[in-house]
N, C-alpha and C positions, 0 to 999 in steps of 0.2 A: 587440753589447750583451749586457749580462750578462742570465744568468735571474734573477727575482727570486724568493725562497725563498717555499715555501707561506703561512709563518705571518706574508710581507709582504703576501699578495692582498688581507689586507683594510683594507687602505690604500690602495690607490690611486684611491679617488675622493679624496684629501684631501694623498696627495703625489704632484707633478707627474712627478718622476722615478720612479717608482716606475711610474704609470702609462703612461710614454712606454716604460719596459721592459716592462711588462705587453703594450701594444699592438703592441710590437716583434716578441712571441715567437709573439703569438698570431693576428695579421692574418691571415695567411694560410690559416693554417686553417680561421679563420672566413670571410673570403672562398671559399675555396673548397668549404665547406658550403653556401653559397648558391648557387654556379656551378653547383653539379647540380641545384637547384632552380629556378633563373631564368635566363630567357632575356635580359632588360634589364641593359644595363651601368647603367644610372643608378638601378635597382633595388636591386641589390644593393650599388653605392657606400652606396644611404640605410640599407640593412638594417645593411649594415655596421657604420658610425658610430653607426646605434641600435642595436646589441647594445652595444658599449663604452659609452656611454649608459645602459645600462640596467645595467650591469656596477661603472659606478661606485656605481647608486644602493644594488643590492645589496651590495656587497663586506663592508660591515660582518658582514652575517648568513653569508658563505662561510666552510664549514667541512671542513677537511683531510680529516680525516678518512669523511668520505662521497665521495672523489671528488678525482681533480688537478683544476688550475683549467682543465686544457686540457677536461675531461668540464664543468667547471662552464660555462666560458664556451660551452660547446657548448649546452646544456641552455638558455641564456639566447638562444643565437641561435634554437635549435629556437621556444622562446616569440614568439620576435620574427616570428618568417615566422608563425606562428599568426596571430599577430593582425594582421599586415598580410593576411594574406587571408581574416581575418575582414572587413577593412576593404572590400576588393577586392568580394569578394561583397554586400556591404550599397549600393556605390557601382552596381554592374553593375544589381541590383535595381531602383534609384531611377531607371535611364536607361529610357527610350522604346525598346522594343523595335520597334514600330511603325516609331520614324524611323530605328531602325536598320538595319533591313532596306529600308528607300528606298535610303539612300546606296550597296545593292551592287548593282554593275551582273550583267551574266551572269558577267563575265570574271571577277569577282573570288568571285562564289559558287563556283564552277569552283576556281577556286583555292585556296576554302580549303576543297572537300569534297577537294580532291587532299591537303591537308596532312591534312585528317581520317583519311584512309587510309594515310595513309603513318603514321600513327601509331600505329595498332590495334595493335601490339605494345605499347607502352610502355604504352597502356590496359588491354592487357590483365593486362600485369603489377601496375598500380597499381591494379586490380579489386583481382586476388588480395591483395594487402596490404590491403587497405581490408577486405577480410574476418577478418582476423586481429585478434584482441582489443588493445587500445589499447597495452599496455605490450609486447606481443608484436610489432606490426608496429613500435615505434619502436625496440625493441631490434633487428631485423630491418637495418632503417635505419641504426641507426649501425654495427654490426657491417659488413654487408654491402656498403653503399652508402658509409659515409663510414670506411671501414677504422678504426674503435675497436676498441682492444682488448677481449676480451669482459669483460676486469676492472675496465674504466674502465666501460666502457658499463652493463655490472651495477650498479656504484656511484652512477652517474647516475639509474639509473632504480630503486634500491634493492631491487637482488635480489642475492643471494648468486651466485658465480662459476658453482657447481655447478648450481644453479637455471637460469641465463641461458643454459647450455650447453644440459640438457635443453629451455630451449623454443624454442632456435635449430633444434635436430634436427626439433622436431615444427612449428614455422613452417613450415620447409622441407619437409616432406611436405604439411603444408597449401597450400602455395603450387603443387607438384605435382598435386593433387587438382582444385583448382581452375581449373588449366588444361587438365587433364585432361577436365573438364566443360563447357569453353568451347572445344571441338574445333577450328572456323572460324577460332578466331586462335590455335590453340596455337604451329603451325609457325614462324611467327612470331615468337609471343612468347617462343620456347625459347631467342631466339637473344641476346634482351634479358634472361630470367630467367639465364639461364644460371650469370652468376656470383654472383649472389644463391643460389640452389640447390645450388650447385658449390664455392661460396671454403672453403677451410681454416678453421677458427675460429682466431685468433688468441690463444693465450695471453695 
């Protein structure tokens, strides 16, 4: 199917074809910005469909020039996992910790302090991002994690090219620092940072 031209994005909540090529070009993408964040297939099916969802209601207000639609509809999914695990967290809250902890028998405590440690890398790493300033760890993110260009990703998060380059450098020494200081899981987590730390910046 054809790509639809930028100055058509903002029509496709209103024309059909328009949005079946919109959804064509971009599915994928978008699903697979959720794969590295969610482990549930039926998860990210729903995230999915709500980004496009949330894509039509937007599209009037989408504008070219801050950004291609592939950075926009990025940005839109980025929002959409926000707020489903704003949901998530608010749902987890509301539940009986008490009768949560009934239903685990030894085996299954066992089992998931084994999944706890088998993870301390990946924790470790998502420490160090969690440290880094809001617009800094998500430029991080999409540059590093969801291979954006750094010109699209600048655009998204509204920083100049030059700009997103110097604070990908110093993210990346932060991100160093930090595991540097969290010695017990660095070994580990060197091997998960690594291309976070390590990737090329992508023009």
């Amino acid at each position: 199917m054809n790509q639809i031209r930028d100055d058509e994005v903002r029509a496709i909540g209103r024309d059909p074809d328009l949005l079946e090529a919109f959804y064509g070009e971009h599915h994928a993408s978008v699903k697979a910005f959720f794969v590295r964040r969610v482990d549930d297939p039926h998860l990210v099916a729903d995230l999915v469909a709500d980004t496009f969802l949330a894509a039509m209601t937007a599209a009037p207000r989408y504008r070219a020039d801050r950004g291609t639609p592939g950075a926009w509809v990025t940005g839109i999914a980025r929002n959409t996992l926000a707020d489903a695990v704003r949901r998530r967290a608010r749902r987890l809250r509301a539940e009986s910790r008490i009768r949560g902890r009934r239903l685990l028998d030894d085996d299954a405590i066992a089992a998931i302090e084994d999944r706890i440690a088998a993870e301390r890398a990946t924790r470790a790493l998502y420490a160090a991002l969690a440290a880094l300033p809001g617009r800094d760890r998500a430029l991080m993110e999409l540059v590093a994690v969801d291979g954006m260009p750094v010109v699209e990703a600048a655009a998204q998060l509204g920083m100049k090219p030059g700009t997103a380059r110097v604070r990908l450098h110093r993210s990346r020494a932060r991100l160093q620092q930090h595991l540097d200081a969290h010695q017990p899981t660095r070994d580990d987590a060197e091997g998960v940072a690594g291309a976070a730390l390590a990737q090329e910046v992508t023009p």
